[in-house]
N, C-alpha and C positions, 0 to 999 in steps of 0.2 A: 437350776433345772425347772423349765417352768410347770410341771406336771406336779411336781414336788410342793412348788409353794400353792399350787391351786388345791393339792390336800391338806398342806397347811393352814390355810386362810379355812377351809373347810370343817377346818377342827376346834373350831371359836365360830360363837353366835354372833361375833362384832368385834370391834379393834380394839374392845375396851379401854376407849378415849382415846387411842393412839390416831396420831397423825401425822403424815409422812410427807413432806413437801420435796418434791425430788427437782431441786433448783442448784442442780451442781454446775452449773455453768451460770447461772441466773435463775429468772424466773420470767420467761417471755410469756405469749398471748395469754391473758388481757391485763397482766400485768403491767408486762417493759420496763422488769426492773433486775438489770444486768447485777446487781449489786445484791441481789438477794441470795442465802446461804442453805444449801440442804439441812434439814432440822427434822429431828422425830419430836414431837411436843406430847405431853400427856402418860408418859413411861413412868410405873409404878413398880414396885418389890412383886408386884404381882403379873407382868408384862412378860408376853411369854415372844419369841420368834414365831409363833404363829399370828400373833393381833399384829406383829409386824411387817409379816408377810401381806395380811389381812390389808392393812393402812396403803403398804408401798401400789396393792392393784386397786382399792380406793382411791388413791392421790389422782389416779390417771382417769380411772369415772368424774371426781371433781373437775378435773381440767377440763376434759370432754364435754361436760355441763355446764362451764365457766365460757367456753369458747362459743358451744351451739347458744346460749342467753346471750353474749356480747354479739354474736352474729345476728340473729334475730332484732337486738336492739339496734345495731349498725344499716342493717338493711329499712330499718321504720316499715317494719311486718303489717300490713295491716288483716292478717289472717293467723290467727291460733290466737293463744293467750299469753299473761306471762309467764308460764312453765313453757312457752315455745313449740305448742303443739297445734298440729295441723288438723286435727282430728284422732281421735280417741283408738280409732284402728289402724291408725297410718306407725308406723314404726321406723326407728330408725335403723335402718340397714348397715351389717358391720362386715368388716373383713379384715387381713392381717394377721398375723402372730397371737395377737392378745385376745381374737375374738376366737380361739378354741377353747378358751377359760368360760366356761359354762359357770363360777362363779362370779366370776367379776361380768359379766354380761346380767345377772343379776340384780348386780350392785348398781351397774348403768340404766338397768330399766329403771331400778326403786330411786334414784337420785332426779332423772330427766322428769319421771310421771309419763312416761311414754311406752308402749314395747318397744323391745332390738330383737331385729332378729337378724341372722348369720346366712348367707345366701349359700350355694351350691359349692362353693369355693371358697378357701380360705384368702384366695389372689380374685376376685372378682374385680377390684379395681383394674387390675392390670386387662383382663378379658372384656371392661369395657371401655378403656384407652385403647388396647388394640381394635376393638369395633368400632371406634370413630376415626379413627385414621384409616380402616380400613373404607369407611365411609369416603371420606375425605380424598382417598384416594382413587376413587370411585371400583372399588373390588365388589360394593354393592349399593345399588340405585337407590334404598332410604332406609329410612331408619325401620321400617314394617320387617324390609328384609333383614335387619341386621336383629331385629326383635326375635328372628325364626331361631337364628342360632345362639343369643344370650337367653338363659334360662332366667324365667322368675325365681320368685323364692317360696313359692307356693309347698310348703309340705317340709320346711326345712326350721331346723329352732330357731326357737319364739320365743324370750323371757318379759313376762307381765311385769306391770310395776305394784310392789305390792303394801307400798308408803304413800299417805295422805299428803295432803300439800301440805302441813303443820308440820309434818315428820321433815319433811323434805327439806323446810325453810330452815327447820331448826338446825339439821346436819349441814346443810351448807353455810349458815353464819357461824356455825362452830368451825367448821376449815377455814372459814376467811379470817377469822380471828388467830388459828395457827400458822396461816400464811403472812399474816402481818408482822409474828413472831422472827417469821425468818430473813426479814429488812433489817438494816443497820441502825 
């Protein structure tokens, strides 16, 4: 129930070291490594279903992190820096299932160094797929018009990043040290 684990995770200040590599098939982008095994690393007498809950919507900001820095470096960016930012008010725009979790959007602003924010829709991707085929199909003559009926994200949540770049390097070389855990 994802409402459930979003009070869960809500109810721990942190995973307390836990870490959740959710590679039940593998473990693809920027991995590609079909071989690697789902693995909690870091569980103590003291680990509670909540730092697990906490870890499991962590794994998926890491990745998210993992994938926009391999992007950035794939593309040979020659704009932002290496936390992959375009500028300091530019944010990364989210949508789907996982982006009504107002914690783990959080977790992705404090991991990226960037804001996220959440547009009008929880399907905005789909609303602007359909606007460019609707383009495409000529239902409207450019993109200005197709601008009238897709709404900005002007007035809609926003999570600040509220970790240093030290904090940020530190938390993600400790994931990759538990994602090496879960190779053979």
């Amino acid at each position: 129930n994802p409402s459930e684990i979003e009070t869960l995770a809500q109810s721990v200040q942190d995973c307390g070291g836990v870490y959740f590599i959710p590679a039940f098939g593998g473990l693809f982008a920027p991995y590609w490594r079909d071989d690697a095994r789902g693995t909690i690393t870091g569980m103590t007498q003291y680990t509670t279903k909540a730092h697990i809950c906490r870890a499991a919507l962590k794994a998926t900001c890491f990745l998210s992190c993992e994938l926009l820095e391999t992007l950035h470096l794939d593309l040979n960016s020659s704009v932002g820096s290496s936390s992959f930012r375009c500028g300091v008010d530019d944010p990364l725009r989210v949508d789907g299932g996982m982006a009504a979790n107002g914690t783990m959007m959080q977790m992705q602003a404090d991991l990226l160094g960037r804001p996220v924010q959440r547009g009008p829709s929880l399907e905005c991707t789909s609303v602007g797929a359909a606007a460019l085929a609707g383009l495409a199909a000529g239902v409207w003559k450019s993109l200005s018009e197709v601008g009238e009926i897709v709404s900005d994200c002007t007035g809609f949540p926003r999570w600040l990043p509220r970790w240093d770049a030290p904090r940020r390097a530190a938390e993600l070389a400790r994931w990759r040290a538990a994602v090496q855990k879960s190779f053979p």
